[in-house]
NUBA-103019 format. One line per 2 residues: their letters; for each residue z, x, y of C-alpha. Coordinates in steps of 0.001 Angstrom, whole numbers. Layout:
BEGIN
A = Z:X:Y ~ ...
This chain:
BEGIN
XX = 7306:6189:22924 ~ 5108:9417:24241
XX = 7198:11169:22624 ~ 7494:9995:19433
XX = 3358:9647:19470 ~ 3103:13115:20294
XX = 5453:13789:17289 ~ 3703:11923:14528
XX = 634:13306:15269 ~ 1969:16756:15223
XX = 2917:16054:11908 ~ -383:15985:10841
XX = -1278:19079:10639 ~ 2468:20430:9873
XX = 2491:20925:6009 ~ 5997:21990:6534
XX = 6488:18347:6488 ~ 7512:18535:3088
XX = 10300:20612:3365 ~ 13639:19474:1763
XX = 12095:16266:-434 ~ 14177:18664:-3310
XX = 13758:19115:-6635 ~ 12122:15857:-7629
XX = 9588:15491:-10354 ~ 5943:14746:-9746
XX = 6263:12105:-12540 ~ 8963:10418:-10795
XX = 5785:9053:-8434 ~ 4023:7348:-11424
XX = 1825:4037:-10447 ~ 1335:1161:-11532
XX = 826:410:-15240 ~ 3514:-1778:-16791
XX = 3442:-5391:-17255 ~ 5931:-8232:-16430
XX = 5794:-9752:-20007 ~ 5118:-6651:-22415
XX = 6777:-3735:-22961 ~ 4951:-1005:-20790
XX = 2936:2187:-22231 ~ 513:4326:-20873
XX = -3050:3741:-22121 ~ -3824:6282:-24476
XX = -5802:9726:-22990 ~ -3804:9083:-19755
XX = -1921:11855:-18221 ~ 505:11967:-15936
XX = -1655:13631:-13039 ~ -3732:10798:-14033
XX = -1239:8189:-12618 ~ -562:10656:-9351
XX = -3943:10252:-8683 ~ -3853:6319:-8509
XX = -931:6587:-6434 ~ -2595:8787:-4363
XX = -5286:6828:-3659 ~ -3100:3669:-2243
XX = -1433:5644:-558 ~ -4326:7233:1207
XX = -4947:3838:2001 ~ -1269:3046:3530
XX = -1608:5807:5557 ~ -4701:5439:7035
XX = -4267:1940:7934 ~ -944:2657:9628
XX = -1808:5784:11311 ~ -4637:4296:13060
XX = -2680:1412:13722 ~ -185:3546:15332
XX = -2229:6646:16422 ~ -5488:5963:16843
XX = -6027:8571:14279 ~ -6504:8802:10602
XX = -5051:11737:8299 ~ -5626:15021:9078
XX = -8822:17032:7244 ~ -5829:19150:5563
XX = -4413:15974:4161 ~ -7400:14606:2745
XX = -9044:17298:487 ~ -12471:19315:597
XX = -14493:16148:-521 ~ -12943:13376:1665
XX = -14895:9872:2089 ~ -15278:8459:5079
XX = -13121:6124:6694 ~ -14617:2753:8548
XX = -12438:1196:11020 ~ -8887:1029:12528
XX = -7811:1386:15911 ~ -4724:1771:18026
XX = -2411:-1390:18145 ~ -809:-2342:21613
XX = 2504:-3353:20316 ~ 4176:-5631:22619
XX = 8025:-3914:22580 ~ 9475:-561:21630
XX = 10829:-2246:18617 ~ 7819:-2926:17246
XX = 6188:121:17896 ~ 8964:2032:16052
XX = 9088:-139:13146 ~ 5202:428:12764
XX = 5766:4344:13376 ~ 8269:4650:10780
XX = 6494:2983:8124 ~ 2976:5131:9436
XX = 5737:7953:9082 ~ 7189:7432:5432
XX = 3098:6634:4132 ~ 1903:9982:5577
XX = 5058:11720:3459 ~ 3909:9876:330
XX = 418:11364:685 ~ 1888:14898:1455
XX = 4577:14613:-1651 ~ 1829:13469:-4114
XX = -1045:15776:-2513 ~ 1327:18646:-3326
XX = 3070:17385:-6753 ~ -676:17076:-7831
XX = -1900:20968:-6587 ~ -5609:21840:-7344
XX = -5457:18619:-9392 ~ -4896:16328:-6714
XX = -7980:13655:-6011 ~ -9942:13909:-2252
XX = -9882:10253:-311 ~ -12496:8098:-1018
XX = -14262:5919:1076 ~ -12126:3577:2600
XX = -13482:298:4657 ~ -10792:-747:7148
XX = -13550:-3430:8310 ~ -15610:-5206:6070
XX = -12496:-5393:3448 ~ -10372:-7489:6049
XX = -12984:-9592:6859 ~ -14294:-10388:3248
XX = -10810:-10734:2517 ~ -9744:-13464:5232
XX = -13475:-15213:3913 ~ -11903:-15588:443
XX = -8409:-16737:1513 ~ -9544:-19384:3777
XX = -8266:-17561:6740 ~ -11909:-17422:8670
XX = -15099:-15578:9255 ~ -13448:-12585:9593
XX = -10260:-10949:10315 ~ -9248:-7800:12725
XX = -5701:-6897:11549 ~ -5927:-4108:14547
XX = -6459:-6735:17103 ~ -2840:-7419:18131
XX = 1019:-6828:16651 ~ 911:-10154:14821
XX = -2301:-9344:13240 ~ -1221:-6006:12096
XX = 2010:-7462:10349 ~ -294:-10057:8396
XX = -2611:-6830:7833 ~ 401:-4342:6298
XX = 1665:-7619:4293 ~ -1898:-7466:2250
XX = -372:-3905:1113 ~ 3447:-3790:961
XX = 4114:-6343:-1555 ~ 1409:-4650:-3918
XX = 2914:-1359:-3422 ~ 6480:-2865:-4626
XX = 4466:-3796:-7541 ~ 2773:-1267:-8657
XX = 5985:1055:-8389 ~ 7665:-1738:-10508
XX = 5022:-1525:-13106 ~ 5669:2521:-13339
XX = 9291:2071:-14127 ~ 8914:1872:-18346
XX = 6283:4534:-18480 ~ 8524:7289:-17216
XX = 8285:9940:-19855 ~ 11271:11888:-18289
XX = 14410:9579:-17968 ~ 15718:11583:-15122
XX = 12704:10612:-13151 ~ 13462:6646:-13292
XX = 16325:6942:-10737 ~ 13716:8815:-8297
XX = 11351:6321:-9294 ~ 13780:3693:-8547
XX = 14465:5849:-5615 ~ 10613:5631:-4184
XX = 10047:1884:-4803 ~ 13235:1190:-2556
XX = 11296:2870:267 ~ 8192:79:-341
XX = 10324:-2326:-684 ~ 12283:-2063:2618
XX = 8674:-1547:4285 ~ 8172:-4680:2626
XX = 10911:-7004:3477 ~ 10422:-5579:7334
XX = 6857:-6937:7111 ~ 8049:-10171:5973
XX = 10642:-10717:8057 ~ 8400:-9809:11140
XX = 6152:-12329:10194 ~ 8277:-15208:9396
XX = 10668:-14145:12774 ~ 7467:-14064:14876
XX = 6857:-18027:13163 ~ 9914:-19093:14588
XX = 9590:-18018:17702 ~ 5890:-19363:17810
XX = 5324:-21880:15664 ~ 1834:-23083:16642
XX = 795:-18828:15516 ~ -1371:-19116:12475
XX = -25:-15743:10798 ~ 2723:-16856:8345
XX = 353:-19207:7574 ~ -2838:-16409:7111
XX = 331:-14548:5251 ~ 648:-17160:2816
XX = -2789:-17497:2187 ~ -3122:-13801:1454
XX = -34:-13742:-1124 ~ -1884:-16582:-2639
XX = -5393:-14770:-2914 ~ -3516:-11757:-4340
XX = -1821:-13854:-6869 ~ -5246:-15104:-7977
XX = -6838:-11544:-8205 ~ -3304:-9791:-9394
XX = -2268:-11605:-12392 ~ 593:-14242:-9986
XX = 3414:-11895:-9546 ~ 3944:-13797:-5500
XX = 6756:-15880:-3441 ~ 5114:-17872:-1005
XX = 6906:-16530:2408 ~ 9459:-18897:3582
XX = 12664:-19408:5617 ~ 14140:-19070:1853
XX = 12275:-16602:89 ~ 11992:-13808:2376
XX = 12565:-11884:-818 ~ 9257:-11760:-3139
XX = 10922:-11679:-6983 ~ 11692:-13673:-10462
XX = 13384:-16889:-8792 ~ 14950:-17117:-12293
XX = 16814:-13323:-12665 ~ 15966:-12030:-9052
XX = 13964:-9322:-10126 ~ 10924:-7726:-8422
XX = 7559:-8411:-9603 ~ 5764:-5760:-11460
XX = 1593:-5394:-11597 ~ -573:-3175:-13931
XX = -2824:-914:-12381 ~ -5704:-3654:-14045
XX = -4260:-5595:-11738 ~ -3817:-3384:-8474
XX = -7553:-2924:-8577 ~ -8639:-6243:-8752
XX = -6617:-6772:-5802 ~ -7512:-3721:-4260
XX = -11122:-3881:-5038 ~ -10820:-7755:-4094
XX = -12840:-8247:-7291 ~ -12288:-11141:-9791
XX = -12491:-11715:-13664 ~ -14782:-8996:-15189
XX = -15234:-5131:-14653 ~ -15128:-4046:-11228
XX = -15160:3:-10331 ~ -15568:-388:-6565
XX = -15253:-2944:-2999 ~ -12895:-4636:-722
XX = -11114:-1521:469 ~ -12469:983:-1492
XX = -16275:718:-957 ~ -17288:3682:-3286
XX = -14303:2648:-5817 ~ -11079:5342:-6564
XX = -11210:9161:-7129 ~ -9730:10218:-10320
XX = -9525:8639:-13897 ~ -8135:5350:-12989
XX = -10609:3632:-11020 ~ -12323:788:-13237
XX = -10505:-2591:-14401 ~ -10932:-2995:-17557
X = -11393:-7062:-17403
């Protein structure tokens, strides 16, 4: 496991790292605006470096939750921009096996690609990280699910699985909700290509959690899990399958098809803000860089 620390955070500073992701589009990374009951378009003076940009900055997020998680350290000042927020919290996770640790190095892995695939897709255009609060957010959050006072998702390996569930099944999501407003067909197979990736991190995170139920069942985390999906659900327009021994899967019960979420809705969860206009909070203390950064109800 030395070794494969010593690796990652090599990669940090390697911008070689992109090497051989091939020929695909930057619009094949397009976030987050369609809707599960409409036909999806793209709101009117919205570009597609727009849409990079709100990618970007979840995926800052990812990665800087599982880095830390997994490193001890954030992303590198050459994968952040010149005007790069500050980042509040995080701290190296003591994963109990190997296992674990690799599954959490991988994912830490494939997030710190996504940043370095959109930061260069985007060139001069692409956003800096904003602000984002790795302490207050979790505990604010576990407040308004019922979960407690607060809530340290760096604390242990159960704790970080209920922490990288708040983000994986949004990230399937918001990929979903990008899938109509391709404006080059060849991208959706990339597209489709991209939200496979979240959605394996995904059903690893869920899995974990209801696995680690099993073999503890007095552990309060697929519990704290289910409580999150529901809080999301409130914020994020529904779109959520309570975690089960039978719905490991989060989709349409009816055609088996994953949810979708409109980048409306991403922020409200994101921001952990309810009904109304909200442009900043929960993990994003300062609110998004770029165009897309206010809900608009």
């Amino acid at each position: 496991m030395d070794e494969l620390k010593t690796l990652l955070r090599r990669a940090h500073s390697r911008r070689s790292f992109l090497a051989g992701v091939g020929t695909v589009s930057a619009t094949a990374m397009l976030v987050g605006c369609g809707s599960s009951t409409k036909t999806p378009t793209t709101p009117a003076g919205i570009t597609d470096a727009d849409i990079l940009n709100f990618a970007l900055n979840l995926e800052y997020l990812e990665a800087e939750f599982y880095l830390r998680a997994t490193t001890g350290q954030g992303l590198s000042s050459t994968d952040t921009g010149s005007a790069a927020g500050a980042v509040t919290g995080g701290s190296m996770v003591s994963f109990p096996t190997a296992t674990s640790s690799q599954y959490a190095f991988e994912i830490a892995q494939d997030e710190l690609n996504h940043v370095r695939f959109l930061r260069q897709a985007l060139g001069s255009a692409a956003v800096s990280r904003p602000a984002i609060d790795l302490t207050n957010s979790f505990n604010g959050l576990a407040m308004a699910a019922s979960i407690g006072s607060s809530f340290n998702p760096f604390a242990d390996s159960n704790s970080f699985l209920v922490g990288a569930f708040v983000f994986e099944d949004v990230g399937v999501t918001a990929y979903h909700g990008a899938a109509g407003l391709l404006k080059d067909k060849n991208n959706i197979g990339a597209a489709a290509g991209i939200m496979a990736v979240e959605a394996y991190h995904a059903a690893e995170i869920r899995t974990l959690i209801y696995a680690g139920s099993v073999a503890n069942p007095s552990a309060p985390y697929l519990d704290d899990a289910n409580k999150v999906s529901a809080l999301r659900g409130t914020l994020g327009g529904g779109n959520e399958t309570k975690l089960s021994a039978t719905s490991i899967v989060a989709a349409d019960p009816t055609n088996a098809i994953a949810f979708d979420r409109t980048t409306d809705q991403v922020l409200h969860i994101v921001y952990a803000a309810g009904p109304g206009v909200a442009t900043k909070g929960g993990f994003f203390p300062n609110g998004l860089n770029g165009t897309i950064k206010a809900t608009k109800s």
